[in-house]
Backbone as a printed PyTorch tensor [residue, N CA C, xyz], in Angstrom:
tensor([[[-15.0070,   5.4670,  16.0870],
         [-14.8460,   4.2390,  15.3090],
         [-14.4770,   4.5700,  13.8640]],

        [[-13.1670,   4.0240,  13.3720],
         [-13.3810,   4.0980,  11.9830],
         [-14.2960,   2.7320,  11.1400]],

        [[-14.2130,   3.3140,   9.9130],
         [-15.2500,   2.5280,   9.0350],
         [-14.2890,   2.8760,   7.7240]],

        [[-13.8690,   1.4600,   7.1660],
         [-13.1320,   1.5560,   5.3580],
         [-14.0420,   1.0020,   4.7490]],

        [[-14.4730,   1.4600,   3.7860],
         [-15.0540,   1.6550,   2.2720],
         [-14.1960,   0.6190,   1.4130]],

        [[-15.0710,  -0.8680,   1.1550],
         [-13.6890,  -1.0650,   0.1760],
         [-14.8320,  -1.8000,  -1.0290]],

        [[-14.3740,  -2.1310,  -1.8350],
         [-15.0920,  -2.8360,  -3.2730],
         [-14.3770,  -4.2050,  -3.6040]],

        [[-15.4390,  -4.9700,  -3.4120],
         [-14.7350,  -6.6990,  -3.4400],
         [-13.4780,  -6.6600,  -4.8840]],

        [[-12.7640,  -7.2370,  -3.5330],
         [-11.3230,  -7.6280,  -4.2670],
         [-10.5160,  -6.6250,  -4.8080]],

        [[-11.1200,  -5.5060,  -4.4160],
         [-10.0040,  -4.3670,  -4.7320],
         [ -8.1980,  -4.3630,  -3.8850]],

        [[ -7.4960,  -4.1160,  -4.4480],
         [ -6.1200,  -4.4290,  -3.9570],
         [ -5.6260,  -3.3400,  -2.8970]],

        [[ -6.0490,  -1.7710,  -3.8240],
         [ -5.3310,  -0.7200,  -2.6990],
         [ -5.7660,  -0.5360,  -1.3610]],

        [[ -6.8720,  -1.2460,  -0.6270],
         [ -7.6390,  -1.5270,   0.1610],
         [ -6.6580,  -2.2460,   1.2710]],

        [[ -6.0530,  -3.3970,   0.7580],
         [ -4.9350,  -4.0400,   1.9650],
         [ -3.9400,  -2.8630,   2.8750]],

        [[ -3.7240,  -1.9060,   2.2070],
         [ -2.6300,  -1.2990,   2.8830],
         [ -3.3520,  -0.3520,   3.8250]],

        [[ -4.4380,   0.0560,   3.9150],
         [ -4.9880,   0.7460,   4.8210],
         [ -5.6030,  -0.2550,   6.0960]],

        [[ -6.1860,  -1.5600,   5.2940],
         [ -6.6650,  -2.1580,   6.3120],
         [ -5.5860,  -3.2080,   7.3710]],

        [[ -4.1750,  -3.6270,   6.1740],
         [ -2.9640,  -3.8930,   7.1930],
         [ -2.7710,  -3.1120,   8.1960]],

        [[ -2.6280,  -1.3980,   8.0260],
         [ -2.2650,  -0.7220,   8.9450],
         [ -3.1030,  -0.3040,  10.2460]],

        [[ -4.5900,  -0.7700,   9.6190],
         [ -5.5810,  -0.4890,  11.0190],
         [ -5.0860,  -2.3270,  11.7540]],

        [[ -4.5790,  -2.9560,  11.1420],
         [ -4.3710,  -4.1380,  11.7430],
         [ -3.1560,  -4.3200,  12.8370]],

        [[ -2.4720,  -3.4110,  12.3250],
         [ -0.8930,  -3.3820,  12.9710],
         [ -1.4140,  -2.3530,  14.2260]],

        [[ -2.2710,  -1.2360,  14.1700],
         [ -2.4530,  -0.5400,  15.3890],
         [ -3.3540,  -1.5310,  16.7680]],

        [[ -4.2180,  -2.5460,  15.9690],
         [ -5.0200,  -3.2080,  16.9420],
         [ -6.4700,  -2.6670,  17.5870]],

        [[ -6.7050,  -1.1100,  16.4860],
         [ -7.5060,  -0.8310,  16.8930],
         [ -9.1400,  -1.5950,  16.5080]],

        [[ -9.9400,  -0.9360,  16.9120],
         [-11.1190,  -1.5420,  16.3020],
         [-11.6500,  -0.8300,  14.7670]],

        [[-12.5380,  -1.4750,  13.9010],
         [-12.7950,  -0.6840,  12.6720],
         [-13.8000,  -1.6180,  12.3810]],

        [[-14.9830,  -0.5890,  11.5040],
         [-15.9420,  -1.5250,  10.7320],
         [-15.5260,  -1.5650,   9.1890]],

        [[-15.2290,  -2.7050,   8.6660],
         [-15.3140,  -3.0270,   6.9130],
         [-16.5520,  -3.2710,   6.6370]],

        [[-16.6360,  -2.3080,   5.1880],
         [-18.0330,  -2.4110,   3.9260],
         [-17.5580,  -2.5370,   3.3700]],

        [[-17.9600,  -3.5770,   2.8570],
         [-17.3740,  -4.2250,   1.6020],
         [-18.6990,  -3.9620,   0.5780]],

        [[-18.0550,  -3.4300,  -0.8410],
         [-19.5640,  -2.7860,  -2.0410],
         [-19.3620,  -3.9230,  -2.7800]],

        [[-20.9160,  -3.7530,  -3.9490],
         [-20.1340,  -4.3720,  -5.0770],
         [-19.6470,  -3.5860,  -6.0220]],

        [[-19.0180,  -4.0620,  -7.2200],
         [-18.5340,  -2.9400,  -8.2560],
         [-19.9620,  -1.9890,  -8.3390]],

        [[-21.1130,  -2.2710,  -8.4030],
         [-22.4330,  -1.4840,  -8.6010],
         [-22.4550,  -0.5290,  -7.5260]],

        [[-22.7390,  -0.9470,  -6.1850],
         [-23.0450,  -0.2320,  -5.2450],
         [-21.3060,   1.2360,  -5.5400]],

        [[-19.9780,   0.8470,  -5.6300],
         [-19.0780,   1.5080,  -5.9090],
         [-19.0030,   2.2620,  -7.0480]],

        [[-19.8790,   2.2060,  -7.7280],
         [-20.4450,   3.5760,  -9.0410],
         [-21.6310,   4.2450,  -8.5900]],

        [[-22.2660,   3.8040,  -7.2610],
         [-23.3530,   5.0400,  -7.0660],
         [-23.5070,   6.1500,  -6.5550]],

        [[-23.9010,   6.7600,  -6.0930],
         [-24.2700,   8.4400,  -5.9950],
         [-23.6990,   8.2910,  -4.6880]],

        [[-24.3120,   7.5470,  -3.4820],
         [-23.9640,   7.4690,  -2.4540],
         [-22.9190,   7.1980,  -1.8210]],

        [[-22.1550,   6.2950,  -2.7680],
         [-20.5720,   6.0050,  -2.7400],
         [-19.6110,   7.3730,  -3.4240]],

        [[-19.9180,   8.2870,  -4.0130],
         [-19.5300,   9.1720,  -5.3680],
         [-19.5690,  10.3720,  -3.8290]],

        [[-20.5040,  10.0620,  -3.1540],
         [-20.8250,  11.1130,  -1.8540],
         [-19.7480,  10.9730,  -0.9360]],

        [[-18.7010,  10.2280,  -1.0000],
         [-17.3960,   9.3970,  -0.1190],
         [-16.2430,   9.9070,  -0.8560]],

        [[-16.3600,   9.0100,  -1.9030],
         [-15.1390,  10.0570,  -2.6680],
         [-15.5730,  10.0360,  -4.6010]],

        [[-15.0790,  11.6850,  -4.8880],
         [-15.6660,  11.9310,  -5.6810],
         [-15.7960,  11.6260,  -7.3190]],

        [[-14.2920,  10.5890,  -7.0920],
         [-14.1090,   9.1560,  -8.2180],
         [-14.7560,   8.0290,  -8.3800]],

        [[-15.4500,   7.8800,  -6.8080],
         [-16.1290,   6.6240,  -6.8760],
         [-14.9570,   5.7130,  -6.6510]],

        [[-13.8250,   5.8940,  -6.2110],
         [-13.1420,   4.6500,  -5.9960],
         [-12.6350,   3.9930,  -4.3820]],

        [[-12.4480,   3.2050,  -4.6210],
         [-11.7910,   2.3210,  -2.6480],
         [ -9.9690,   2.7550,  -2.7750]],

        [[ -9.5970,   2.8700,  -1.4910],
         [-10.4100,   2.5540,   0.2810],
         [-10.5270,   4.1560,   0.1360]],

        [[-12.0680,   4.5560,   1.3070],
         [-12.4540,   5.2700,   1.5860],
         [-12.3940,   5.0850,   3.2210]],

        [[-11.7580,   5.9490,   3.7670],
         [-11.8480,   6.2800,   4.9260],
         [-13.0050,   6.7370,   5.8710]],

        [[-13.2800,   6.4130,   6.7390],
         [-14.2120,   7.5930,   7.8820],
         [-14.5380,   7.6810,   9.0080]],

        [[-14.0550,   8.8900,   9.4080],
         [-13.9900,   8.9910,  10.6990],
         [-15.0270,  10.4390,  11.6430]],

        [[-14.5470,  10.3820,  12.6640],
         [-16.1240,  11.3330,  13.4740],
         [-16.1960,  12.2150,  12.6180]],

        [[-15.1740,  12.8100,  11.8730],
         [-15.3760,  14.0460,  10.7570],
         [-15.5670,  14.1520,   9.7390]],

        [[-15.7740,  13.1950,   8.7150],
         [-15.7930,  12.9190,   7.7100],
         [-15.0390,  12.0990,   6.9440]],

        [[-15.1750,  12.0630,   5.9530],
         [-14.2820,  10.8360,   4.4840],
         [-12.9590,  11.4940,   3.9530]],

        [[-11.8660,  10.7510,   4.0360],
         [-10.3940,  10.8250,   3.7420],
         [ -9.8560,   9.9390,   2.7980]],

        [[ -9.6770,   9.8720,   1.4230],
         [ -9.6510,   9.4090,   0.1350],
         [ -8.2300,   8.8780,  -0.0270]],

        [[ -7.5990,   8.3600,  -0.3110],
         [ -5.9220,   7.8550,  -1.0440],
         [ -5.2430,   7.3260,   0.1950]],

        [[ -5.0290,   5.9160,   0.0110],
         [ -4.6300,   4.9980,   0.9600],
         [ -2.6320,   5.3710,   1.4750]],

        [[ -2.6080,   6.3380,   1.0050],
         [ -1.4110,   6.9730,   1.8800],
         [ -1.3570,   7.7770,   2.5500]],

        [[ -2.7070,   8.7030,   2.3140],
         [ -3.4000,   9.3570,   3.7830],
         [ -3.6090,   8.5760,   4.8350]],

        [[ -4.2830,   7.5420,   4.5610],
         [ -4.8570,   7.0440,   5.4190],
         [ -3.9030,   6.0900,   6.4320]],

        [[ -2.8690,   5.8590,   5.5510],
         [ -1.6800,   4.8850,   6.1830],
         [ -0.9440,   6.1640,   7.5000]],

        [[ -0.9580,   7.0010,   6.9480],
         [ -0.1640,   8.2180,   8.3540],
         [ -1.3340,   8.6880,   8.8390]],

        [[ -2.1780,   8.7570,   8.5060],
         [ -3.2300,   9.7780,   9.7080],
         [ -3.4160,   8.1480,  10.6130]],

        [[ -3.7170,   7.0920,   9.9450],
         [ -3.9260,   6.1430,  11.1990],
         [ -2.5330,   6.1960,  11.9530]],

        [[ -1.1420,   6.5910,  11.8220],
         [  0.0700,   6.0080,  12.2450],
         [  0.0330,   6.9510,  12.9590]],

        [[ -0.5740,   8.3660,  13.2990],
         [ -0.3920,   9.4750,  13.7400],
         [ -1.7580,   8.7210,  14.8420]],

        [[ -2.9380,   8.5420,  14.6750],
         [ -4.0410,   8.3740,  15.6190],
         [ -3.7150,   7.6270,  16.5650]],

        [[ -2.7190,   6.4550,  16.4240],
         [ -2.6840,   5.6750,  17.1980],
         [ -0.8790,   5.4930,  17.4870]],

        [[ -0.3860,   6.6430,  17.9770],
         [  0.8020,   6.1060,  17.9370],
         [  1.9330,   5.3330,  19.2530]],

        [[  0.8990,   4.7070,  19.7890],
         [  0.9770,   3.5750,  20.4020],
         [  1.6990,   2.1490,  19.6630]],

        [[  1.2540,   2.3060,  18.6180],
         [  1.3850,   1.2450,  17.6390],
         [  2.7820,   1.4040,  17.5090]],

        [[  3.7700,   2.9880,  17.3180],
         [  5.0000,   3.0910,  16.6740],
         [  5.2320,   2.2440,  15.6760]],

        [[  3.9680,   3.0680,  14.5150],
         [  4.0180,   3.0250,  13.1810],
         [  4.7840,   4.4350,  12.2840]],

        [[  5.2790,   4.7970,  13.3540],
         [  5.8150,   6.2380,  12.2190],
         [  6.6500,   6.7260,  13.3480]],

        [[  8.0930,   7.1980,  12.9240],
         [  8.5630,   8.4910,  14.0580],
         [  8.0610,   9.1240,  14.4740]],

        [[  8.8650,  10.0730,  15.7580],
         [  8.3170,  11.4030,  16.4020],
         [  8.4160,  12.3910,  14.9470]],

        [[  7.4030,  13.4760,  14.7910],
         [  7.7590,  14.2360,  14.3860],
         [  8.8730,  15.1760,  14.2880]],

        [[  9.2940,  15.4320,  13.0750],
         [ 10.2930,  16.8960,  12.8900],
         [ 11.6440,  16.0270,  12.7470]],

        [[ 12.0430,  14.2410,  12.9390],
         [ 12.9600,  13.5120,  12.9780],
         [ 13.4150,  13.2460,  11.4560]],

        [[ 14.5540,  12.8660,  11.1700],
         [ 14.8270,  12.5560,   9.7570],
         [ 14.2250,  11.4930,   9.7740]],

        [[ 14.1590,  10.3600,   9.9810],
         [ 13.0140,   9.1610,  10.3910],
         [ 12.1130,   9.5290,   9.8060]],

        [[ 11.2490,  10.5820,  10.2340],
         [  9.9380,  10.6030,   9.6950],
         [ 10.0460,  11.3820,   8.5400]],

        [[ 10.8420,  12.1440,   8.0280],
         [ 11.1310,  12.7880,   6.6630],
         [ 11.5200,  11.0370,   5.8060]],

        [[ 12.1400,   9.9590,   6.2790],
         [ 12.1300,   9.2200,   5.2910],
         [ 11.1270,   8.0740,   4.7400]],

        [[ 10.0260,   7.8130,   6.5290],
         [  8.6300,   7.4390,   6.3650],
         [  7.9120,   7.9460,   5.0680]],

        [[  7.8900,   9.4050,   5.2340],
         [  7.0920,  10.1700,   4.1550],
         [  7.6870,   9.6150,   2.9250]],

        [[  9.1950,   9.8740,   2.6660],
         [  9.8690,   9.8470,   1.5330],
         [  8.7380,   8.4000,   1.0840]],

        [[  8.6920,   7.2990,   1.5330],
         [  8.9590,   6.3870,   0.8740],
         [  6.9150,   5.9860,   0.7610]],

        [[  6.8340,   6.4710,   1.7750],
         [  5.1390,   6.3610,   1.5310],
         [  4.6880,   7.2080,  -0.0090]],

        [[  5.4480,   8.2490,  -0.5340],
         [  4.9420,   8.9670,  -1.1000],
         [  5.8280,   8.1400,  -2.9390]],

        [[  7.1060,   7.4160,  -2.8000],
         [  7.7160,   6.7680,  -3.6520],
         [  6.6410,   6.0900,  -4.1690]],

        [[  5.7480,   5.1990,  -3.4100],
         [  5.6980,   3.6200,  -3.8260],
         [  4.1850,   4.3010,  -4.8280]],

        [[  3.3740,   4.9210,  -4.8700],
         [  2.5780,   5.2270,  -5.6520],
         [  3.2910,   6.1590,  -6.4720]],

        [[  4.0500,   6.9030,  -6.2510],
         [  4.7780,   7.8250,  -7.2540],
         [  5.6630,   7.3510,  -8.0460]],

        [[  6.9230,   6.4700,  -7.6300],
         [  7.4510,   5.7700,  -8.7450],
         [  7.6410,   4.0530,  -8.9080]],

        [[  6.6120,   3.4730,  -8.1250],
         [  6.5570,   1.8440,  -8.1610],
         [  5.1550,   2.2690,  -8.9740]],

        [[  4.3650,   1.9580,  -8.7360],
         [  3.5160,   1.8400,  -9.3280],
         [  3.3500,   2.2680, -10.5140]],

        [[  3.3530,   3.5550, -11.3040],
         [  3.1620,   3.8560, -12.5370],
         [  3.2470,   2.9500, -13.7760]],

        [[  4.7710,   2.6710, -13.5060],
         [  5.4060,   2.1590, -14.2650],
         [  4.8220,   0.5790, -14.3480]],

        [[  4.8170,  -0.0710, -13.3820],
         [  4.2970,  -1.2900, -13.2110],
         [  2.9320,  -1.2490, -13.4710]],

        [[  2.3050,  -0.8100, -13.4420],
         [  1.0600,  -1.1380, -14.3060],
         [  1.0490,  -0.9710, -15.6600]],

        [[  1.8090,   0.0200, -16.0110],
         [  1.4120,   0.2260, -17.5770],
         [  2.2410,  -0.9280, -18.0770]],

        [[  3.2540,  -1.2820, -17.1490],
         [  4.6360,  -2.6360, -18.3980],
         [  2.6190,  -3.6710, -18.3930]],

        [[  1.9000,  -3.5970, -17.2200],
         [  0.9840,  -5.1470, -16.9350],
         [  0.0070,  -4.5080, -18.0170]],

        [[ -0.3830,  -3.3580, -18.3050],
         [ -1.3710,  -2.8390, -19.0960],
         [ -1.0470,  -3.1570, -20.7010]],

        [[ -0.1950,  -2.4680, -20.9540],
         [  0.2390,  -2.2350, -22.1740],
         [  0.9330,  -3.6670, -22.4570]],

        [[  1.3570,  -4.5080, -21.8040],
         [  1.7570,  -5.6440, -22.1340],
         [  1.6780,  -5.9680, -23.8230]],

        [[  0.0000,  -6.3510, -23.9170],
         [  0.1560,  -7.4660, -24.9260],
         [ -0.4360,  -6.2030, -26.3250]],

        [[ -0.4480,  -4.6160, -25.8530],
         [ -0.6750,  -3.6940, -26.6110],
         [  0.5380,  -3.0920, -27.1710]],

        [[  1.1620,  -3.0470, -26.4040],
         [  2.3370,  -2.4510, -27.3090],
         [  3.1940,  -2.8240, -26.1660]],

        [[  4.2830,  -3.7410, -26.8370],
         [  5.3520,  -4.8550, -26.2770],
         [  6.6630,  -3.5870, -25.8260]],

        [[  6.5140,  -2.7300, -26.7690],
         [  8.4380,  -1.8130, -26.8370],
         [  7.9750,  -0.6630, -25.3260]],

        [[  6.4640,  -0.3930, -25.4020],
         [  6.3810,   0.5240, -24.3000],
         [  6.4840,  -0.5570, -22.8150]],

        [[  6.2710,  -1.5710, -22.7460],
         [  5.8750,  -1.8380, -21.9960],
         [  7.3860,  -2.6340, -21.2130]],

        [[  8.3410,  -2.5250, -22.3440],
         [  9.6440,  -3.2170, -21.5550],
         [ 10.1240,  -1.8350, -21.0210]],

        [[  9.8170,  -0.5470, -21.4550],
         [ 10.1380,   0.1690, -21.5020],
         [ 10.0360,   0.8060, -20.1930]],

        [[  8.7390,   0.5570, -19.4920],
         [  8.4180,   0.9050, -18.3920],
         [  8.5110,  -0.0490, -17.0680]],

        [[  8.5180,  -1.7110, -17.8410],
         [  9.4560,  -2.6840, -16.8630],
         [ 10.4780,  -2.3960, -16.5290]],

        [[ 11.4120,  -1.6450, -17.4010],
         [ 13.2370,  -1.3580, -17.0590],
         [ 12.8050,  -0.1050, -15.9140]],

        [[ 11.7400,   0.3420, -16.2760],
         [ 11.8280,   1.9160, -15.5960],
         [ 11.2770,   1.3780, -13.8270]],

        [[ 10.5960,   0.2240, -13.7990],
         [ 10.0320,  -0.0880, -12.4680],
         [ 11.4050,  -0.7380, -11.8770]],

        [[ 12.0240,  -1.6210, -12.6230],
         [ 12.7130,  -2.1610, -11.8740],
         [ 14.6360,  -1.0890, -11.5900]],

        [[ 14.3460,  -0.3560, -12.2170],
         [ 15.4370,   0.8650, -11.6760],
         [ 14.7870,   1.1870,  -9.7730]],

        [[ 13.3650,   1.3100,  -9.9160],
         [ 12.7660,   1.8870,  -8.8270],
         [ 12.8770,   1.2180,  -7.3540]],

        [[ 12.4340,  -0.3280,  -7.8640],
         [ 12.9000,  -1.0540,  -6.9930],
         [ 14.4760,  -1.7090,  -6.9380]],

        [[ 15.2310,  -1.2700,  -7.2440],
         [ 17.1830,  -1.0490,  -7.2800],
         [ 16.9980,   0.0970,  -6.0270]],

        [[ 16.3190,   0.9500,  -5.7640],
         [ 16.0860,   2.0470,  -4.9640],
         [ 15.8890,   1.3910,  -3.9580]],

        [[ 14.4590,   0.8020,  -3.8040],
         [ 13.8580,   0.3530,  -2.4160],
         [ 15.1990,  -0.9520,  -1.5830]],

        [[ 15.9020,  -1.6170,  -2.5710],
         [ 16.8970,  -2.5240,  -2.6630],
         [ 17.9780,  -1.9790,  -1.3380]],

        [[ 18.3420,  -0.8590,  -2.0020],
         [ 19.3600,   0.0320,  -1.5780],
         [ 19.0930,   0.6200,  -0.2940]],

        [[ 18.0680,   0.7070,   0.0990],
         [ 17.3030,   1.4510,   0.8500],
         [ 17.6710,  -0.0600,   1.9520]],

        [[ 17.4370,  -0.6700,   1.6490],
         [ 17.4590,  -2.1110,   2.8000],
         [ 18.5840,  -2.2310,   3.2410]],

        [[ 19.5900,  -2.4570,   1.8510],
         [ 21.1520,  -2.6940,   2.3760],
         [ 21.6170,  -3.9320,   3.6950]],

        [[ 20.4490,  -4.6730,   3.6260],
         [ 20.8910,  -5.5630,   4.4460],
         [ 19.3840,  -5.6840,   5.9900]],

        [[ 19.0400,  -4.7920,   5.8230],
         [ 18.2460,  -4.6400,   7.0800],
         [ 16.6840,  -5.2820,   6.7460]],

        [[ 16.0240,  -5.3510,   7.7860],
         [ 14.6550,  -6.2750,   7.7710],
         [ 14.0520,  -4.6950,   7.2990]],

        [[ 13.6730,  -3.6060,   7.1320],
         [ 12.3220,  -3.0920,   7.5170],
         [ 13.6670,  -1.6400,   6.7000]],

        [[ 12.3580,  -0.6320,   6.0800],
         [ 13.0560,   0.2710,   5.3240],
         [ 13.8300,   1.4270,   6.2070]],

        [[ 13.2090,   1.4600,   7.3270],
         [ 13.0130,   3.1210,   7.7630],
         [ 13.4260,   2.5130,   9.3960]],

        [[ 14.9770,   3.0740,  10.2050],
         [ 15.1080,   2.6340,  11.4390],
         [ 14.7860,   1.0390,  11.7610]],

        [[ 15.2760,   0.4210,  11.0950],
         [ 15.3100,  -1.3810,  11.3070],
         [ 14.0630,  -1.5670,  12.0170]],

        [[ 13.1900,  -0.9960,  11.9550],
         [ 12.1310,  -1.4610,  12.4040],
         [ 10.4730,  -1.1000,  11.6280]],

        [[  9.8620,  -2.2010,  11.9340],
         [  8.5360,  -1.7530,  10.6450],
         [  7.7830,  -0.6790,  10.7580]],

        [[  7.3110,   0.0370,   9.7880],
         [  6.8670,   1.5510,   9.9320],
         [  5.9420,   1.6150,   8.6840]],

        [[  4.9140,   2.1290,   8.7040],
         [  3.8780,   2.4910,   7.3950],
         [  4.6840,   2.4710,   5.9930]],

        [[  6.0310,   2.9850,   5.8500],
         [  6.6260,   2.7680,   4.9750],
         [  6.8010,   1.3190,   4.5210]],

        [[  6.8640,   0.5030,   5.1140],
         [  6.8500,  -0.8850,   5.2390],
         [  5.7700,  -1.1350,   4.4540]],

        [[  4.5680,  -0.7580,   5.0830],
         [  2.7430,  -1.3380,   4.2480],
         [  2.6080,  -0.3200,   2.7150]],

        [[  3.2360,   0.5050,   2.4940],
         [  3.1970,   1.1640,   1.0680],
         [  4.1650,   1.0710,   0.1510]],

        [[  5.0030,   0.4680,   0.3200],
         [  6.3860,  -0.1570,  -0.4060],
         [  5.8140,  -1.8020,  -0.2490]],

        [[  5.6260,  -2.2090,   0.6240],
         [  5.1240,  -3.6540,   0.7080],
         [  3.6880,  -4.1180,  -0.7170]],

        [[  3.1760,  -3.4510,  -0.5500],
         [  2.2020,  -3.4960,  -0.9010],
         [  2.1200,  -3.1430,  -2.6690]],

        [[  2.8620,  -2.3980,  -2.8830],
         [  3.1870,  -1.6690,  -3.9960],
         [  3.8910,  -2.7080,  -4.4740]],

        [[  4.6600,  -3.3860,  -4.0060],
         [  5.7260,  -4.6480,  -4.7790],
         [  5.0610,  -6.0390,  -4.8910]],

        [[  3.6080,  -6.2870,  -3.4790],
         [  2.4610,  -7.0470,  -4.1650],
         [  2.0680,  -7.4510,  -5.1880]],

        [[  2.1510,  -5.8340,  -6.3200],
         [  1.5360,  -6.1350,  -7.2220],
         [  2.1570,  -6.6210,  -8.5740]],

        [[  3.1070,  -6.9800,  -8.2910],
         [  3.9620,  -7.6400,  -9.3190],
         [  3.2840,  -9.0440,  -9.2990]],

        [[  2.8280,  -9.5750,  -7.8600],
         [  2.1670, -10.8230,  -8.4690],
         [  1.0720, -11.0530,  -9.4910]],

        [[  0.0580,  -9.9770,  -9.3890],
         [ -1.0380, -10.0970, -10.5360],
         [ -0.0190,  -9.1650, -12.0880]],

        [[  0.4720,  -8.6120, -11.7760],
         [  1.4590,  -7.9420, -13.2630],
         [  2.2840,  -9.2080, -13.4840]],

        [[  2.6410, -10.5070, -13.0560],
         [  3.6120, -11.4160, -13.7700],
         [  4.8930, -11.3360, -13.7900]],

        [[  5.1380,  -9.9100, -12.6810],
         [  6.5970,  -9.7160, -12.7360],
         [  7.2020,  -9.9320, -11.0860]],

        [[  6.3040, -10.9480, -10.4610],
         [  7.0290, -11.1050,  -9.2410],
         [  8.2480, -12.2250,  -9.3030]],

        [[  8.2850, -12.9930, -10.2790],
         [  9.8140, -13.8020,  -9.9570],
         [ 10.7560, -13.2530, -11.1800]],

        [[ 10.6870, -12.0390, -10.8910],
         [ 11.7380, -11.2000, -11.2890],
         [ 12.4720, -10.1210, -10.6560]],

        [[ 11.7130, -10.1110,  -9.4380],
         [ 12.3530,  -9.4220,  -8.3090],
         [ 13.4720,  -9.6760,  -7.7140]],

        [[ 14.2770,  -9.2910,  -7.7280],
         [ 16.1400,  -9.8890,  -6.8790],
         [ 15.6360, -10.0630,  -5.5070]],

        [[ 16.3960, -11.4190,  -4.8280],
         [ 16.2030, -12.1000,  -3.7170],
         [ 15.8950, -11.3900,  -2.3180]],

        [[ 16.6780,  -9.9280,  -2.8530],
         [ 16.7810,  -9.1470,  -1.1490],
         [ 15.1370,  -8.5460,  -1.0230]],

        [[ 14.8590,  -8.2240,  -2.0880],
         [ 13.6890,  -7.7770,  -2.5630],
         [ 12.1870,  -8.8790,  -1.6800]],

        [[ 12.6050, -10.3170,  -2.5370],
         [ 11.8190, -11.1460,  -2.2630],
         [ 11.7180, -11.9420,  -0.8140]],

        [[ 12.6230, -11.8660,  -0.2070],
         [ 13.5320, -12.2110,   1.4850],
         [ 12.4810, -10.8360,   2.0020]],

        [[ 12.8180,  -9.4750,   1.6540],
         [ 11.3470,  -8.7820,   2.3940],
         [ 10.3060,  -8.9440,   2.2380]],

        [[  9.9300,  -8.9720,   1.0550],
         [  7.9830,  -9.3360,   1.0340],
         [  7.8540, -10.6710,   1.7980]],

        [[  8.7380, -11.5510,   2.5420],
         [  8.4080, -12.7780,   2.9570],
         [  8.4720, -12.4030,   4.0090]],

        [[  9.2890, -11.3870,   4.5020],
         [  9.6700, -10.9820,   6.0070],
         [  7.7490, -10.2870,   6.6890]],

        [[  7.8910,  -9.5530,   5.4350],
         [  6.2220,  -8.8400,   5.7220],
         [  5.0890,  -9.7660,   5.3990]],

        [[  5.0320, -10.5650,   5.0780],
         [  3.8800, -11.9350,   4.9670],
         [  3.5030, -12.7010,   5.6430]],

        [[  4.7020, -12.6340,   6.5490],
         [  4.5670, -13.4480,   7.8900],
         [  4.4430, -12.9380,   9.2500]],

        [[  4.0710, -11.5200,   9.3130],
         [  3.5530, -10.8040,   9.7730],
         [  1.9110, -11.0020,   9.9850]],

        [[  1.7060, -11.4030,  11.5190],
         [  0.2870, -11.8030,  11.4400],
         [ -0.8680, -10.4880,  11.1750]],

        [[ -0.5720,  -9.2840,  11.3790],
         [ -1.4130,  -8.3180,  11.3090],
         [ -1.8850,  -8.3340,   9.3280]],

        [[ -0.4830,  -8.6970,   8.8590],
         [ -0.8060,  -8.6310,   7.2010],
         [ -1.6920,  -9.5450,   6.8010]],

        [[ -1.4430, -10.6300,   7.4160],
         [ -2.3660, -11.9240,   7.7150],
         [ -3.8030, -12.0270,   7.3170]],

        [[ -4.0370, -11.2530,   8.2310],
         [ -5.2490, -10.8080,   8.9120],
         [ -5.9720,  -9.6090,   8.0690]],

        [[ -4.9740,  -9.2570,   7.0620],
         [ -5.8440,  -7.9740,   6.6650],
         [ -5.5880,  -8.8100,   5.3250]],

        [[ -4.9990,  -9.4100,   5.0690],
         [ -4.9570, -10.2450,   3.5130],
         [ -6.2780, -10.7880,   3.6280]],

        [[ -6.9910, -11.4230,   4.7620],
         [ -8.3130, -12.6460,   4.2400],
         [ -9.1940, -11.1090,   4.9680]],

        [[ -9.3650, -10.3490,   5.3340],
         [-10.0730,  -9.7660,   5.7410],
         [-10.6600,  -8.7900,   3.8040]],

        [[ -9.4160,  -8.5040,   3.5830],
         [ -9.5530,  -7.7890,   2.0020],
         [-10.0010,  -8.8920,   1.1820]],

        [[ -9.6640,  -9.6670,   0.7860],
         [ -9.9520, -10.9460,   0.1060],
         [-10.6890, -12.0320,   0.1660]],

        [[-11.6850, -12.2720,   1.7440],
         [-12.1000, -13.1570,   1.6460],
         [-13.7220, -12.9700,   0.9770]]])
């Protein structure tokens, strides 16, 4: 049985628990509070103290892009990820490993630095939205990033462009952009892991 670790209303939490949603397997959610998620016993999970925390018969597995391929690998019934050794799955990785590496950075600090310093923060808006010109390109017309069909790359690029709604920069996204996050919303497994994270 797995078991995710998450801390009310934490965000990076959806993309692990979408993807246990899309396999259909079974899983237990703990949900902490911010308190219980600064204690010793949580710090014993992972060693930041932060969500989603993974766990399985062997122990705790930390950063929700692990956790998005080791579940796509556990259950690959689901055909959440290519066969191995395929360019397919060299571009799964590619893009699982993009959306925290170059979506995100940038987009938090334009939402951080916002009302702190205005020149850094357009600065790093121009730099997010170069990134997603990438993911754009990457579509070229198609529903789903990786082999026209949905793949973990999907829930970490998906998810990653989420967060433009709490940053203020989601109706600034170009249409092809916004035509996918609608394509993936209506996806009942996302559904399901949206009120499951959130409710």
């Amino acid at each position: 049985m797995i078991r995710i670790y998450q801390r009310e209303r934490a965000g990076r939490p959806l993309r692990t628990i979408w993807t246990l949603e899309e396999t259909g397997a079974p899983y237990e959610l703990t949900v902490m509070t911010r308190e219980e998620g600064r204690g010793e016993e949580h710090r014993a999970r992972h060693p930041l103290g932060r969500v989603p925390v993974l766990e399985d018969d062997e122990g705790f597995v930390i950063e929700s892009a692990a956790h998005c391929l080791h579940l796509a690998d556990l259950y690959p019934e689901a055909e959440l990820i290519p066969p191995p050794g395929t360019h397919e799955r060299a571009l799964v990785y590619q893009w699982v490993v993009f959306a925290p590496a170059e979506l995100e950075p940038p987009l938090f600090e334009a939402w951080t630095q916002a009302d702190k310093d205005p020149e850094r923060a357009a600065a790093a808006r121009e730099k997010f939205f170069r990134a997603t010109d990438a993911v754009l390109a990457a579509l070229d017309g198609r529903d789903y990033l990786v082999g026209d069909r949905f793949t973990v790359a999907d829930v970490m690029i998906g998810t990653s462009l989420l967060f433009t709604t709490r940053a203020g920069l989601a109706d600034q996204l170009k249409p092809g952009l916004t035509e996918y996050l609608g394509r993936l919303g209506r996806r009942e497994a996302f559904q399901r892991a949206m009120e499951r994270t959130f409710s």
